[in-house]
C-alpha positions in Angstrom: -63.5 238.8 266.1 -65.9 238.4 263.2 -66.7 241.6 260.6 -69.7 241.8 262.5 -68.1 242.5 265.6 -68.8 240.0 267.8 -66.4 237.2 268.8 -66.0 233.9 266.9 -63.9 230.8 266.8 -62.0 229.0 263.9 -65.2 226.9 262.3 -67.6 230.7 262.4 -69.3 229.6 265.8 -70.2 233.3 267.5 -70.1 233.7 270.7 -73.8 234.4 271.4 -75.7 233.8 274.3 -79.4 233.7 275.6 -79.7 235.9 278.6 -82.9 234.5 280.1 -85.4 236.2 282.7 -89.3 235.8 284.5 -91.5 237.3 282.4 -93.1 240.2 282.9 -90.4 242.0 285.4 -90.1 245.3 283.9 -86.6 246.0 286.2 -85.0 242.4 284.9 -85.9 243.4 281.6 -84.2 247.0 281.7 -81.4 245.3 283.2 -80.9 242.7 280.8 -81.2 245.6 277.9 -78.3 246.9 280.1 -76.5 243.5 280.3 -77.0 243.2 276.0 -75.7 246.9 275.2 -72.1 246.4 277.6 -71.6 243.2 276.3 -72.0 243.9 272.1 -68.9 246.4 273.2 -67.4 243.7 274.5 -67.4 241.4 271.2 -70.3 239.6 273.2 -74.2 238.6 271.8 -76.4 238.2 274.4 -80.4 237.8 273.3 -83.0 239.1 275.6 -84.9 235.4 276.5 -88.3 235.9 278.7 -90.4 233.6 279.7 -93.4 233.3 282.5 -91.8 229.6 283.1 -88.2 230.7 283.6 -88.2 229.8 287.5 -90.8 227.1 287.1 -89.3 225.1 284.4 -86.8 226.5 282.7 -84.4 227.2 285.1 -85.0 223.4 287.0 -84.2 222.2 283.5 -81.3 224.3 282.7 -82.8 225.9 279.4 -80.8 228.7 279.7 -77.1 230.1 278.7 -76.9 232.7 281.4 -79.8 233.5 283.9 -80.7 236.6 285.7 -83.4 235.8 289.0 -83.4 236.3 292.2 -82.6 233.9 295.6 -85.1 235.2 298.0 -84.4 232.4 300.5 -81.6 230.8 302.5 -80.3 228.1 300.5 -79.7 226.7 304.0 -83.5 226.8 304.5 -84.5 225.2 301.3 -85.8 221.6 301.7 -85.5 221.2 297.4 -82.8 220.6 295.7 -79.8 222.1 294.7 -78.8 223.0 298.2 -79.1 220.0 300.7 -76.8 218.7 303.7 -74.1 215.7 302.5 -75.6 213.0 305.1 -79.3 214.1 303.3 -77.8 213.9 300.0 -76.4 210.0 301.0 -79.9 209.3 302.6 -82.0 210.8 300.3 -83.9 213.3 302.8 -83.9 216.9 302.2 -83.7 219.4 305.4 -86.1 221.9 306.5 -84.0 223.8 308.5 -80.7 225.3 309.1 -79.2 222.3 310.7 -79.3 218.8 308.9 -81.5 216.3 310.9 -80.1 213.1 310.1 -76.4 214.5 311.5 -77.3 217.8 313.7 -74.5 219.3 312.5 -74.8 223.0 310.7 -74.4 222.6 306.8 -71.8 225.0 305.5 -71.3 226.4 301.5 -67.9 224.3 301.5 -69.5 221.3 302.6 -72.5 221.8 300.2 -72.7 220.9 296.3 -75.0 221.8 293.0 -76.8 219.1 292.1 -78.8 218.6 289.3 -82.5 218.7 289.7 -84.5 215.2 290.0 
């Protein structure tokens, strides 16, 4: 741990993290001032990182460290990426609904992967 009091390795690289949000969200920014105060205990920087973007672009494009944001869907009901059925992964279709079209067969988590946005 550094004199500072937050943890770093051999070459002085601190382990400091941007804690990124939607901007304005009043209850994600409390939260996140939460998030920042029980880590620094911890040995742990986090920065507070709004933006109005965050879900838009940002979080598409990975610009983040560690996100806070909110799934209000299914992923099984998404027809964008990350979430999509294997066969539609192979055939390059997305689904629409619960069960995959090109197979009929009900997606599950374990059959399901993260991919990186296109």
């Amino acid at each position: 741990m550094g004199d500072d009091g937050v943890y770093a390795d051999a070459d002085g690289n601190r382990l400091s993290l941007r804690l990124g949000r939607r901007d304005p969200n009043p209850r994600r920014q409390s939260t996140n001032e939460l998030f920042i105060e029980q880590c620094a205990e911890a040995g742990i920087e986090l920065t507070d990182d709004p933006a109005e973007d965050m879900n838009s672009v940002r979080l598409p494009a990975s610009d983040y460290d560690i996100i806070l944001f909110a799934w209000v869907a299914s992923p099984l009901l998404s027809s964008t990426p990350p979430f999509t059925c294997p066969v539609a992964r192979r055939t390059g279709t997305r689904t629409a609904t619960p069960r995959c079209r090109p197979c009929s067969t009900r997606p599950t988590l374990s059959s399901m992967r993260l991919s990186a946005p296109t």
